[in-house]
C-alpha positions in Angstrom: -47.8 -74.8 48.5 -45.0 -72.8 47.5 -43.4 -71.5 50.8 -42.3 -67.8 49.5 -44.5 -65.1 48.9 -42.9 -61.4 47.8 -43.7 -58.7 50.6 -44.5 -56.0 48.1 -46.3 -56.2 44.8 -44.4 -54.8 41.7 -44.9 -51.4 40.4 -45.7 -50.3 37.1 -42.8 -46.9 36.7 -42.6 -44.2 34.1 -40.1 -44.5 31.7 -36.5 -43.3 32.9 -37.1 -40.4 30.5 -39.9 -39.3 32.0 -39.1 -39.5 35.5 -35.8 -37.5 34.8 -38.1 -34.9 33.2 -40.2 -34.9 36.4 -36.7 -34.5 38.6 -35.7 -31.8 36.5 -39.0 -30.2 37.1 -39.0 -31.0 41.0 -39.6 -27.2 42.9 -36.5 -27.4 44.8 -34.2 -29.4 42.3 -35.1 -26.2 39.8 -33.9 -23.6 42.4 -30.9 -25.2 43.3 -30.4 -25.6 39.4 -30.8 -21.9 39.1 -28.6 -21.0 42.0 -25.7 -23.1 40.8 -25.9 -21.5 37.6 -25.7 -18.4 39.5 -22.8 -18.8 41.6 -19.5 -16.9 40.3 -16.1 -16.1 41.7 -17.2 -13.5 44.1 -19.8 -15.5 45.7 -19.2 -16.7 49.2 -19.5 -19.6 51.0 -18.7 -20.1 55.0 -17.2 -23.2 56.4 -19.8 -25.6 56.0 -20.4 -24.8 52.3 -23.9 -23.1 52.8 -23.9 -19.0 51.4 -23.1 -16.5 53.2 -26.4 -14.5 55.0 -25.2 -11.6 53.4 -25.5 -13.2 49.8 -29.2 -14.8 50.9 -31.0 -11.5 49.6 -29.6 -11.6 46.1 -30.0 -15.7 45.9 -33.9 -15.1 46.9 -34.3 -12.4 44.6 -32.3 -14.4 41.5 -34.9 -17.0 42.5 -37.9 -14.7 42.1 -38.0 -14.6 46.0 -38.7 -11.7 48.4 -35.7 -11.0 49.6 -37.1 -11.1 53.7 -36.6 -14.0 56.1 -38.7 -16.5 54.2 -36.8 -15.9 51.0 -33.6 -16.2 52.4 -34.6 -19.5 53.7 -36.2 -20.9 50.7 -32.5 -19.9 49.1 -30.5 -21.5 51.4 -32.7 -24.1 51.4 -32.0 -24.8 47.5 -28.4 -23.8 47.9 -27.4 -26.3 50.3 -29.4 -29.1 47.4 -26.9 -27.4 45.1 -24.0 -28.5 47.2 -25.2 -31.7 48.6 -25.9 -32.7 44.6 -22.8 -31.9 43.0 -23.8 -29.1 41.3 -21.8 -26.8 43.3 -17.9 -27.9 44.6 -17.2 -25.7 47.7 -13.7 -25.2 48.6 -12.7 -25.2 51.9 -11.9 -21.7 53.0 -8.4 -20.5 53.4 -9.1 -17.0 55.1 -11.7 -14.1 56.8 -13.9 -13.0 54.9 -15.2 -9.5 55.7 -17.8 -10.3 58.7 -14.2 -12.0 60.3 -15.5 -15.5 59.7 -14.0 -18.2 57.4 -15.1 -17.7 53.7 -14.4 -20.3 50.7 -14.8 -20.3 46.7 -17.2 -22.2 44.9 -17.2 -23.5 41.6 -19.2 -25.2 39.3 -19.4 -29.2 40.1 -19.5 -32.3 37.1 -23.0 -32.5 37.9 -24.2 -29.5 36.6 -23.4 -30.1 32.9 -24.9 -33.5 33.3 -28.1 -32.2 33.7 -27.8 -31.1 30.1 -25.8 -33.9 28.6 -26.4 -37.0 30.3 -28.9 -40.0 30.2 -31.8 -40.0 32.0 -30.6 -42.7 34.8 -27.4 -40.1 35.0 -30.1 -37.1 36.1 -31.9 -39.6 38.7 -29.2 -40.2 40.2 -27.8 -36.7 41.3 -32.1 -36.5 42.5 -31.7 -39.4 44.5 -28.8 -37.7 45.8 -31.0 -34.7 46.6 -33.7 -37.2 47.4 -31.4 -38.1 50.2 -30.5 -35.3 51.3 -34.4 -34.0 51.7 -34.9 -37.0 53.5 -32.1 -36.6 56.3 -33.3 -32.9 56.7 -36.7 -34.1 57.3 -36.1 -36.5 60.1 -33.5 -34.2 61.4 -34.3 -32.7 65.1 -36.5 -30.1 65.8 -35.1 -26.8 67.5 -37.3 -24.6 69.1 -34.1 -22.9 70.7 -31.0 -23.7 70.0 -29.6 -21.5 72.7 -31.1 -23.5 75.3 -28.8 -26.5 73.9 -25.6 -24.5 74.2 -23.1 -25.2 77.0 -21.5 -22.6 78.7 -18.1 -23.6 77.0 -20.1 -23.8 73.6 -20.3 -27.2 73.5 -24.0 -28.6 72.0 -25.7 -30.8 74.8 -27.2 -33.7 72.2 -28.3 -35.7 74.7 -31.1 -32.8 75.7 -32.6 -33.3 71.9 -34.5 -36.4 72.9 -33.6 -37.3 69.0 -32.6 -40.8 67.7 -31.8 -40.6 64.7 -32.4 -44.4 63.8 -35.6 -44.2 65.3 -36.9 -40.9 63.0 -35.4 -42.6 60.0 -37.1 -45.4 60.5 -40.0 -43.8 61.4 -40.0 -42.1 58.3 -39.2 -44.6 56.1 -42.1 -47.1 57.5 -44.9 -44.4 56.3 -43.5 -43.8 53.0 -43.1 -47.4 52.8 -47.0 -47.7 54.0 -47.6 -45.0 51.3 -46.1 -46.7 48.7 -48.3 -50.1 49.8 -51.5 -48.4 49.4 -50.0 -46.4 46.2 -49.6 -50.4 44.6 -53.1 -51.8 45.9 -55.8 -52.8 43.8 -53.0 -52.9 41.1 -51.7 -49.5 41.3 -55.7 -48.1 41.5 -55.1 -47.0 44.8 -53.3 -43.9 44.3 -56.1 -41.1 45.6 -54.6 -39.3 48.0 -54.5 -40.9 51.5 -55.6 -38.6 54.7 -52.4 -37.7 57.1 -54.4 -39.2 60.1 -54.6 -42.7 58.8 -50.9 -42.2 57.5 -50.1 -41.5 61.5 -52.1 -44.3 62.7 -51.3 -47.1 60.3 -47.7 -46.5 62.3 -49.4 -45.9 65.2 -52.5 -47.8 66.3 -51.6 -51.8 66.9 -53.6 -53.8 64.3 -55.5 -55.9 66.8 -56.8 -52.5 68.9 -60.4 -52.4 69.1 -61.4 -48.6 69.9 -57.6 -46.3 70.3 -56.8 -45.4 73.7 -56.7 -42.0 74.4 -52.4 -42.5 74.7 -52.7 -44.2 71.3 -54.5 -41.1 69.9 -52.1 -38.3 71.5 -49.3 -40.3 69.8 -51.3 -40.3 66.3 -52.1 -36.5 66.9 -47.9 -36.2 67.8 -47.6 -38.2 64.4 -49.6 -36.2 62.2 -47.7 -32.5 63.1 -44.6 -33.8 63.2 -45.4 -35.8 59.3 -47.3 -32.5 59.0 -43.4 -30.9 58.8 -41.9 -33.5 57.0 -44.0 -33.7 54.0 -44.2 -29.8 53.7 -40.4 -30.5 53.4 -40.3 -33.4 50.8 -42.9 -32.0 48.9 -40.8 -29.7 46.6 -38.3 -32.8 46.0 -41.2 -33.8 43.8 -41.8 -37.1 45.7 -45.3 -36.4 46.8 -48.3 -33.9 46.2 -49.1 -32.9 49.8 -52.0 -30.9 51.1 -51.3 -29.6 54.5 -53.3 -29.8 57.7 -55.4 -26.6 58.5 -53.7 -24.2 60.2 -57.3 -23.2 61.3 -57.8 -26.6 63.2 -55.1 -25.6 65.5 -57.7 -23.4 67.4 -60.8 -25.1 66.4 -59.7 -28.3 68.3 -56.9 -29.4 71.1 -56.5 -32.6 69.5 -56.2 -32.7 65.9 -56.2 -36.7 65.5 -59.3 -36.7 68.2 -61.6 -34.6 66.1 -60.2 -35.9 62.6 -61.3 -40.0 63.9 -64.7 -38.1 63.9 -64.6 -36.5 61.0 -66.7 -35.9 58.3 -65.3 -36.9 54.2 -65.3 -33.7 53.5 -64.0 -32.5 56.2 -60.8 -35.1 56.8 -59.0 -33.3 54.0 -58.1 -30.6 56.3 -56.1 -32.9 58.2 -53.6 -33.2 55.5 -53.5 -35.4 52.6 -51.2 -36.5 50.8 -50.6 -38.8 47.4 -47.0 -40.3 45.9 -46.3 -38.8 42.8 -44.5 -41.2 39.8 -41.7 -39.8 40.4 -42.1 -40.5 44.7 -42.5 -44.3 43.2 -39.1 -44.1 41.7 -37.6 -42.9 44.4 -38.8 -45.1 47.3 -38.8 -47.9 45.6 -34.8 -47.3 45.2 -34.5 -46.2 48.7 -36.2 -49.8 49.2 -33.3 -51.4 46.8 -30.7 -50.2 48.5 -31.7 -51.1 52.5 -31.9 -54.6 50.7 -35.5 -54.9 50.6 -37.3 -56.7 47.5 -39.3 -54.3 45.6 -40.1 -55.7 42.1 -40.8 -53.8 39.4 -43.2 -54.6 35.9 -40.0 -54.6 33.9 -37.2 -56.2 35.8 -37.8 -59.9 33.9 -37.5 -59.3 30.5 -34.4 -60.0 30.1 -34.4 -63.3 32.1 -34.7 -66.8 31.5 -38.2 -68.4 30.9 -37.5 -70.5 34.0 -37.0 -66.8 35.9 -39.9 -65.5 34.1 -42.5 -67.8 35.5 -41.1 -68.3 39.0 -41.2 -64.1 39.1 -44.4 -63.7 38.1 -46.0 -66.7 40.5 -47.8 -64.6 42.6 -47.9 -61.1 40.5 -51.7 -59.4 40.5 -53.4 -60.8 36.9 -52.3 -57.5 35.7 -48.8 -56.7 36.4 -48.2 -60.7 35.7 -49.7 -60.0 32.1 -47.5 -57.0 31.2 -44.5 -58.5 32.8 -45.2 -61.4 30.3 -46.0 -59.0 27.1 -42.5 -57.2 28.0 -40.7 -61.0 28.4 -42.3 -62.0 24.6 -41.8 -58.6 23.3 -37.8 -59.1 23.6 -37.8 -61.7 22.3 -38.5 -60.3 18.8 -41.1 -61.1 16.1 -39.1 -64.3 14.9 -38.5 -65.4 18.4 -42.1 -67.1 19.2 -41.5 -70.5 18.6 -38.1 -70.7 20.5 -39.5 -68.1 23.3 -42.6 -70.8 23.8 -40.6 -74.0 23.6 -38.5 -71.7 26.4 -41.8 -71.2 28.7 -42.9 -75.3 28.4 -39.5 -75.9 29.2 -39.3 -74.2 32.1 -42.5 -75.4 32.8 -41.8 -78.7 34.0 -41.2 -79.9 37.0 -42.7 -82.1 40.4 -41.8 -79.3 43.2 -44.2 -77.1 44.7 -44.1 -73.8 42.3 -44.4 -76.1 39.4 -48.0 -76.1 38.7 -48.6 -72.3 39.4 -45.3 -72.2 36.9 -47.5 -74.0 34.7 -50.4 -71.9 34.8 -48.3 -68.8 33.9 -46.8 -70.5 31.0 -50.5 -71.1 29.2 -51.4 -67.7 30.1 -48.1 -66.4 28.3 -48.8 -69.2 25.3 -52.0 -67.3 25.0 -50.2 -64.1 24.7 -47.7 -65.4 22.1 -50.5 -65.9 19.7 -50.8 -68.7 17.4 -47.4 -68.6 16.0 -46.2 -70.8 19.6 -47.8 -73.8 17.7 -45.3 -75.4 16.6 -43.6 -75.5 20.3 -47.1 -76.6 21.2 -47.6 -79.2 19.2 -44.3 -81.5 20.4 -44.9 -81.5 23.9 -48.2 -83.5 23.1 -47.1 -86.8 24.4 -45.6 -85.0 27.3 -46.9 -86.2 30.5 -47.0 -82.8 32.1 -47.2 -80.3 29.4 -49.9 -82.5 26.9 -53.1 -81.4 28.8 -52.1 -78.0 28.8 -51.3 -78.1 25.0 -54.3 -80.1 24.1 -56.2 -76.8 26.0 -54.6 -74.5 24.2 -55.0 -76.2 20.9 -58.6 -76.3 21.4 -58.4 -73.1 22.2 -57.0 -71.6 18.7 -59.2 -73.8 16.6 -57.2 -77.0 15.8 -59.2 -79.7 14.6 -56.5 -82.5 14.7 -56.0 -82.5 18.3 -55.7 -86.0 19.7 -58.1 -87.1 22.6 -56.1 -87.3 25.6 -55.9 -90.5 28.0 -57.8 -90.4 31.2 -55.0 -90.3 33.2 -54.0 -87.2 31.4 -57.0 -85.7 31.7 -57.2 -86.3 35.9 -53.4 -85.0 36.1 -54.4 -82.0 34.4 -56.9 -81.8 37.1 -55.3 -82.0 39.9 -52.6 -79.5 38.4 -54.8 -77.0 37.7 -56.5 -77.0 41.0 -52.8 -77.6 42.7 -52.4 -74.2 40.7 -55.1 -72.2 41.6 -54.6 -73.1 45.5 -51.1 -71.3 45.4 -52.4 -68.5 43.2 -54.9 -68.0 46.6 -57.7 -67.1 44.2 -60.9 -66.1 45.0 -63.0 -68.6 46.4 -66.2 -68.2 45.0 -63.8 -69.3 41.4 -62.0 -71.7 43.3 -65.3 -73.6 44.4 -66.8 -73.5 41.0 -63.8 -74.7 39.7 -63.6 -77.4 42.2 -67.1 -78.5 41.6 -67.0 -78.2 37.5 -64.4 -80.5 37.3 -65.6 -83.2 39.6 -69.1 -83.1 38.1 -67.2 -83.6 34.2 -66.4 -87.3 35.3 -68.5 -89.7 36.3 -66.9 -91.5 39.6 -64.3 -89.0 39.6 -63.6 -89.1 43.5 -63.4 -92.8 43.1 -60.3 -92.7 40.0 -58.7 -89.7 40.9 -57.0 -90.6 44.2 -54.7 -92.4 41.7 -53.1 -89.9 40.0 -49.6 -89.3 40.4 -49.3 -86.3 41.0 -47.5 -84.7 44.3 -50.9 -82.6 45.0 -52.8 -85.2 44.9 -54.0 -85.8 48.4 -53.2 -81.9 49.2 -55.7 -81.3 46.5 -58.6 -83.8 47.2 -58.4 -82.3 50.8 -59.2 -79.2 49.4 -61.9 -80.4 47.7 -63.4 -81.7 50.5 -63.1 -78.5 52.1 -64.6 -76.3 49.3 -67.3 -78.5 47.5 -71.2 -77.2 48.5 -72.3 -80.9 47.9 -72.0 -83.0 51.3 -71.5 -86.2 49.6 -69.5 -84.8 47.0 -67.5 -83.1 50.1 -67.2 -86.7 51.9 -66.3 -88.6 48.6 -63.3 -86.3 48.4 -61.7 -86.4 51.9 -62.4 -90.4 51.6 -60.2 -90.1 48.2 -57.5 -87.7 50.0 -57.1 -90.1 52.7 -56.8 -92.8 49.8 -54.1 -90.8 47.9 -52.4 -90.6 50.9 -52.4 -94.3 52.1 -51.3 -94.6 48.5 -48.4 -92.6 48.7 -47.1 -94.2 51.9 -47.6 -90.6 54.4 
């Protein structure tokens, strides 16, 4: 039925004021926070904006940090968030400083007050900028030593890094983006942390592999360390809650992924796991916005059109469809149910393929509008398209003064209904009963129906012959399909 079906299922985000508080709060966003309000006249920055190393001790110790090698790293760490934010604006440097190299000022950037003063989208913003920057730092190369990559003339041999950029982005961005799949399923129950090796080989393993090859698994195993790294990094962005692999297992075993596909469920967790945080939602999903892929969000139609409304929420989980809708009807104010419903039956209408699905929605948002929709209701009765569904709903709230329909109405609003439920791709054991309840309400129903016009007719009876447990029943309605389509000249 209808041909387009969205790649990702929409997620239900925190409110903007919330996830800014959760930026705010982000490890790493907080030090760089802290160092920026630091920074003064007399501190010193070299060419390339990051501190000084003589300066590193006094930044780890301002941030509560021993002031060794690992505190000097964690500073410069935040530091270079600081700059790469706006938090900091780094001069370029106009003279030596007093180790001979090039020194500059720094001063405080725009950006620092906003994170006082400004909205909530203003804060998320400077985080995705830092969000950004995490992200390039994570799939940058790995040095084991540098000096081997230096020329004698002191140029930097890049070829020898065996790096492609592209390639580790994408890398990258295909597990988060897997991450953020299995965040969403099951309607956004699926957010238990997810072990590192299935992470690896969901990138890894081809989906039609039987048992992995041993290549296939020393790529998963070369996977998980090197996502091992990467997540230690993004971890204090705030965009995931990360539990690392084992250090331990490193001597226990030559082949991490080879012992963790034999592992125990208690045991797995030591090969890293891993979960998206709110806040990690936010910020892929906007990643996703800007590469131009569609990533909906419960939220994003209600301030649309009716007509945009129902096409959006076609092929939403029940869930995320019903608070899309509640959102929609919500806007619309108190006093705006009658002209909100005469909106959705409006919008309703139609002969192309979406239309009956469209139609579904709109009942199922009637039903959230409440009885006040009657009115809106009531004059599409003698509508050919919308008058079953009214007469349902109508029944539905108590009316007594509903008129009987026609039989031709009442085998459109079958057809519809089933046409519906096949593009919804509903469960079948509710699709068959559906199937069979409605045929067995008629008497000689595969014998009338065929008439309908309806452009799922034959579409529909096939089905039917397809899904119905009674053999005759089954026969009766591929003879019908083949009846509706002699009928309608295909």
């Amino acid at each position: 039925m209808s041909a387009e079906r969205p790649v990702l299922p929409p997620v239900r985000l925190n409110s903007e004021a919330e996830l800014a508080r959760d930026a705010l709060a982000a490890p790493l966003f907080v030090r760089a926070v802290r160092l920026a309000r630091w920074a003064g006249p007399e501190t010193r920055v070299g060419a390339g904006g990051e501190l000084v190393e003589a300066q590193l001790p006094a930044a780890a110790e301002h941030l509560g940090l021993p002031a060794d090698e690992d505190g000097a790293a964690y500073a410069s760490e935040a530091w270079r968030l600081a700059v790469d934010t706006g938090l900091l604006d780094v001069t370029d440097p106009d003279g030596e400083g007093e180790d001979g190299g090039a020194e500059g000022t720094v001063t405080a950037g725009e950006n620092l007050a906003l994170l006082t003063t400004g909205s909530p989208q203003e804060i998320l913003a400077i985080w995705l900028d830092g969000l950004d920057a995490v992200h390039a730092d994570a799939t940058a190369p790995l040095l084991d030593d540098f000096a081997d990559l230096v020329g004698e003339d002191g140029s930097i041999d890049f070829d020898a890094l065996d790096w492609d950029p592209e390639e580790e982005t994408e890398f990258l961005d295909g597990v988060l983006g897997n991450l953020y799949l299995l965040t969403l399923a099951d309607n956004g129950a699926g957010d238990a942390p997810v072990p590192l090796p299935a992470l690896a080989a969901s990138m890894i393993v081809p989906d039609d592999m039987g048992e992995p090859t041993d290549d296939i698994l020393e790529q998963v195993s070369e996977a998980m360390m090197r996502l091992d790294d990467q997540f230690r990094l993004l971890e204090p962005i705030g965009i995931v809650e990360y539990q690392p692999v084992d250090e331990a297992l490193m001597a226990e075993a030559g082949d991490p992924a080879d012992t963790a596909a034999g592992a125990d469920e208690e045991d797995v967790t030591r090969y890293g796991m891993v979960r998206l945080t709110p806040l990690g939602l936010y910020g892929i999903r906007a990643r996703m916005l800007e590469a131009g892929v569609a990533a909906p969000a419960v939220g994003d139609l209600a301030d649309k059109g009716a007509d945009a409304l129902l096409d959006g929420v076609a092929h939403y989980p029940e869930a995320a469809a019903r608070a899309e809708i509640q959102l929609w009807l919500a806007g619309r104010g108190a006093g705006g149910v009658v002209p909100a419903a005469a909106e959705l039956l409006a919008a309703a209408r139609g002969t192309d393929e979406g239309a009956p699905l469209r139609r579904l929605h709109c009942q199922q948002a009637l039903a959230l509008a409440g009885e006040e929709a009657e009115p809106a209701v009531r004059a599409v009765l003698a509508d050919p398209e919308l008058g079953g569904l009214a007469r349902v709903w109508l029944a539905e709230h108590g009316a007594t003064d509903v008129p009987a329909p026609s039989e031709a109405m009442v085998f459109w609003l079958a057809i519809d209904t089933i046409a519906a439920q096949l593009d919804a791709d509903g469960e079948l054991d509710e699709l068959q009963g559906l199937v069979e309840g409605l045929s067995a309400q008629h008497t000689g129903f595969f014998d009338e129906i065929w008439r309908v016009d309806h452009p799922a007719t034959a579409e529909v009876l096939e089905a039917m012959g397809r899904l119905h447990s009674d053999k005759k029943a089954a026969k009766d309605a591929r003879k019908a399909a083949f009846k509706a389509r002699s009928r309608a000249g295909g």
